[in-house]
N, C-alpha and C positions, 0 to 999 in steps of 0.2 A: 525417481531414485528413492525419495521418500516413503518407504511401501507402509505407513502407518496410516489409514484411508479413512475409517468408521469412528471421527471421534466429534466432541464436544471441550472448546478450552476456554477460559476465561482470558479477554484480553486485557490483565489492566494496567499494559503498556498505551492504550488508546484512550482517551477522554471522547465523551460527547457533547459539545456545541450546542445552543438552540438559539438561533437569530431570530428575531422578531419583530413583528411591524412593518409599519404600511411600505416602507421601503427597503425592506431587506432584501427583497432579490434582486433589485435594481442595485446598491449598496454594493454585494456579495459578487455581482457582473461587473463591476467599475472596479474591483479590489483585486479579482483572480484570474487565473488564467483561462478559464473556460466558460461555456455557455451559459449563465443560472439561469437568465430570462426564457430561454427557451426549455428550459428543463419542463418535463408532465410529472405530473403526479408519480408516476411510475418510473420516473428516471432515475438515477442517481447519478453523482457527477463527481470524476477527480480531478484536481486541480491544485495548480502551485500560487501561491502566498509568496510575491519575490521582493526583494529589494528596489531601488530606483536604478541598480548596476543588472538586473536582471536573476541573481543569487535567489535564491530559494531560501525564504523563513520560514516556509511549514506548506507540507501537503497535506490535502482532504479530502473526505471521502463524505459528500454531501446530498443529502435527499430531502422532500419533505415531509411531516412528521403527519400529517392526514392530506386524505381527496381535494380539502375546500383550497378553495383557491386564491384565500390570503393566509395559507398555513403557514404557519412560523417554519423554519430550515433549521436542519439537526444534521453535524457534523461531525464526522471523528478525525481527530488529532492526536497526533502523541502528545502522550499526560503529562512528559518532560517538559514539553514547552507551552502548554496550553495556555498558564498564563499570562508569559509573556507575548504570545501572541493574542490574545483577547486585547492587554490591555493597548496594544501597537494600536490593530482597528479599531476600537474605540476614540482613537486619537483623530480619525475621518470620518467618523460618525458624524460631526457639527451638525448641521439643525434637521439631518435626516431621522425619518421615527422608525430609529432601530434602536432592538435592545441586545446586547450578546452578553449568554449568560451560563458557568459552567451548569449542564443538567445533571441530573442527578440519575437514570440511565447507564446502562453498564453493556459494555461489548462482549461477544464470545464470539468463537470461529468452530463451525460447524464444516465437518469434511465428510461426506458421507457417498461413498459407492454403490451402497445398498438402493438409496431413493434413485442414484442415477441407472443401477440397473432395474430396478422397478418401476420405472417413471410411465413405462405403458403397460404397465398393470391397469387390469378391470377394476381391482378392491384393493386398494392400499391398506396394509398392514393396520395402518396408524393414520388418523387423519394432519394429525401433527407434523407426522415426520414424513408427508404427501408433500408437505407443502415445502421440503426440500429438493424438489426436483428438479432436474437442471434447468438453466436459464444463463443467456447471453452475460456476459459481465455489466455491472450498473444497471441491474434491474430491481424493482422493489417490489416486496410482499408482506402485506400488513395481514397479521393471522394472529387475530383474539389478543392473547396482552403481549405479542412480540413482534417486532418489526424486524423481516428480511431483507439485505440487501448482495446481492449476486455478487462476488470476489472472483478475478481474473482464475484460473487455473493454468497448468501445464500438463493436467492430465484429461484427456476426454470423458476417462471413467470418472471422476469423481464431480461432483456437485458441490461448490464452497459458498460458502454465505455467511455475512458476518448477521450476527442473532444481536436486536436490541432491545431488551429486556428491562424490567423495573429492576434496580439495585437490589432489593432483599429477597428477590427469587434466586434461593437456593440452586448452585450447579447440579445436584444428585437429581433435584426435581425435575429441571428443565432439561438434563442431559436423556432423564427415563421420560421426560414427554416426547422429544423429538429420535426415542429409541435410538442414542447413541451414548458410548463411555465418556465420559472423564477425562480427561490429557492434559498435559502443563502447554502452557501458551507454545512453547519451542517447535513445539509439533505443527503447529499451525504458520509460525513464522517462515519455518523452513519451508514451507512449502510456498509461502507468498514468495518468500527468493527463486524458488523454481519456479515460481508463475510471470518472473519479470518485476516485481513492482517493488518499489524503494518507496523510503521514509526519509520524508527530515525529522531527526531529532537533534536533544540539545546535544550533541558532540558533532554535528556537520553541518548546523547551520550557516549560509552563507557559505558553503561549501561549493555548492554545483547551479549549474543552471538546468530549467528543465529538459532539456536537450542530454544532458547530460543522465540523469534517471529516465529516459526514454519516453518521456509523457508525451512527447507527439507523435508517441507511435503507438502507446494503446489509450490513448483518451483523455490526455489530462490536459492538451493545451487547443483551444481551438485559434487560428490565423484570421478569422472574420468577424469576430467578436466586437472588434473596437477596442479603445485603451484600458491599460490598469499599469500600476507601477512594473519596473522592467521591459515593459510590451516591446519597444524598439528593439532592445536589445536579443531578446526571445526570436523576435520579428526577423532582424537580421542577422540572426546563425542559421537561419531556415529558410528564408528567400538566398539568402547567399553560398548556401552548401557548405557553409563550414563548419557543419561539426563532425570531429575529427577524436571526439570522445565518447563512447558509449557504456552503458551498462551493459554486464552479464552476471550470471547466477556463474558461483564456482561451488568448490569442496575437496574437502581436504581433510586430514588426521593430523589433527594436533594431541601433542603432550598433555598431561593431565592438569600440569601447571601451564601450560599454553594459554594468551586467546588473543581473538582481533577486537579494534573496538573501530565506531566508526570514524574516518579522516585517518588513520592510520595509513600506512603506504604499501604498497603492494609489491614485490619487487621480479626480474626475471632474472634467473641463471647466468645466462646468456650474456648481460651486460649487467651487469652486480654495480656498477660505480654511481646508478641512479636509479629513482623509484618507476617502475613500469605503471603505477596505477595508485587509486586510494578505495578504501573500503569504502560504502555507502553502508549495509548492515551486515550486521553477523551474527550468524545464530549458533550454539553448541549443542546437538542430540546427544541426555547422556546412553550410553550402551554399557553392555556386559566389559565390551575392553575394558580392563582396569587400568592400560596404560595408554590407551589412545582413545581420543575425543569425535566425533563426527561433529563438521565444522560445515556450515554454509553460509556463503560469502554473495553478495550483489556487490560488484566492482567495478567501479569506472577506471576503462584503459582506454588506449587509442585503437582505433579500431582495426586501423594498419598490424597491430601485434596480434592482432587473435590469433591466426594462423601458424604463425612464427614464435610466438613469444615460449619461455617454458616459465609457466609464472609461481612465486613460490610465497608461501606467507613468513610474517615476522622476519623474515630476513633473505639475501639472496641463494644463502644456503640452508632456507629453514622449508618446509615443509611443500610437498608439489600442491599445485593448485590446479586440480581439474578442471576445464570449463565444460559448464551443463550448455545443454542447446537450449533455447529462446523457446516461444510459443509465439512469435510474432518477427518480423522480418526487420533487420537492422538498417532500413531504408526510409530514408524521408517521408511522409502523403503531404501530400502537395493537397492544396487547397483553391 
């Protein structure tokens, strides 16, 4: 739905992470929800950061930052909560040799059609913007001073990759190296909500479980892993079937003075006397309307309502809330 395809945005709603030492991947495996120890060079890894109730303090999007194979792990997080999530793990750090430390390293989100329809080209345009070519989600490409790492999509055409870059490179520079424009982050978020994937930030932490943002259905929580805080809990909404809450991508036209923030409630027509759901993010596209907003919504409801529900935002009589289709199947994997 998002038809904005060809761009370059700075993301500096995301922080980058750098763990280090002899036991950070061991550390980073005992702490979150997914595999580090087995992560390759070439991997990258999402994962939830939860409470001892299972709640989610912060998701990430973790790789290594070279080949060698005591390479420090470089992280993005939302910048809202970065620190207080550093200083949390640091608190279970005791006599393990780790250091976690903000880097200084800066995100962009690269969307580009072009490289995925030129991906079996003979002579790439651009050897730069080559090395945008599609690839599976959580894969990593280290190319001269910028590190890629593959972003879920909802669209087959386009190719996403967050770009991790040195701080003082220029957008105009790196947007004309990888031959693509310019765009405000909005563009690129909205599109992560059409891809599935939610964020903790400071407005919903301890909000959801990851069951809840769907991370056991595209890759954020693995069931074989062994323990980390929450584990039981995560464990048994998933061996026992009962989760009964999922995320979807919505959209909707809000008022100009409108918006959702995240933990806000969701509500249906239908039965107006309680909230059908809570926002997980939202994002505003601004357009030409000068009185209506393009709004995209990642919502956790009951799953029972998809079909049924007529769900509306900021109020049960305030605005329809479209839901978008998935890229991925609203059902367990079993392990």
């Amino acid at each position: 739905m998002n038809q904005t395809m060809d761009f370059l945005a700075p993301l500096d709603d995301l922080a980058v992470l750098r763990i280090a030492g002899d036991d950070a991947r061991a550390f980073l495996h005992a702490q979150l929800s997914n595999d580090i120890e087995g992560m390759s060079a070439n991997d990258a890894r999402l994962a939830a950061y939860c409470s001892p109730k299972g709640r989610m303090l912060g998701s990430l999007v973790i790789w290594a930052e070279s080949h060698a194979a005591d390479s420090p792990l470089l992280a993005l997080v939302k910048a809202d909560i970065v620190e207080a999530l550093t200083r949390r793990l640091r608190i279970f750090i005791l006599r393990s040799k780790v250091s976690i430390e903000l880097s200084a390293l800066k995100a962009y989100g690269a969307s580009s059609a072009t490289s995925a329809a030129a991906s079996s080209a003979v002579v790439p345009a651009n050897e730069a913007a080559a090395d945008l070519a599609p690839a599976p989600a959580w894969q990593v490409r280290r190319a001269g001073t910028h590190t890629l790492v593959s972003a879920p999509t909802a669209n087959t055409a386009l190719a996403r990759w967050w770009v991790i870059a040195d701080s003082d490179q220029p957008i105009p520079e790196l947007a004309s190296l990888l031959g693509l424009e310019a765009r405000p982050a909005a563009v690129w978020q909205a599109q992560e909500i059409e891809a599935g994937l939610g964020w903790v930030e400071a407005a919903n932490q301890e909000l959801f479980i990851p069951q809840s943002l769907n991370f056991d259905l595209n890759g954020g929580v693995s069931f074989t892993k062994g323990c980390y805080p929450g584990q039981e809990v995560v464990a048994r909404a998933h061996f026992r079937g009962t989760v009964k809450r999922r995320a979807v991508p919505g959209y909707c036209r809000l008022p100009v003075d409108g918006a959702l923030a995240p933990g806000e409630d969701i509500f249906d027509a239908s039965r107006p006397a309680s909230p059908a759901g809570r926002v997980i993010n939202a994002v505003i596209l601004e357009d030409e309307d000068v009185d209506l907003r393009q709004c995209y919504v990642f919502m956790e409801i009951n799953v029972g309502d998809l079909d049924q529900a007529d769900f509306r935002a900021l109020s049960a009589q305030g605005p329809a809330l479209r839901v978008l289709p998935l890229p991925y199947a609203l059902e367990s994997k079993t392990e």
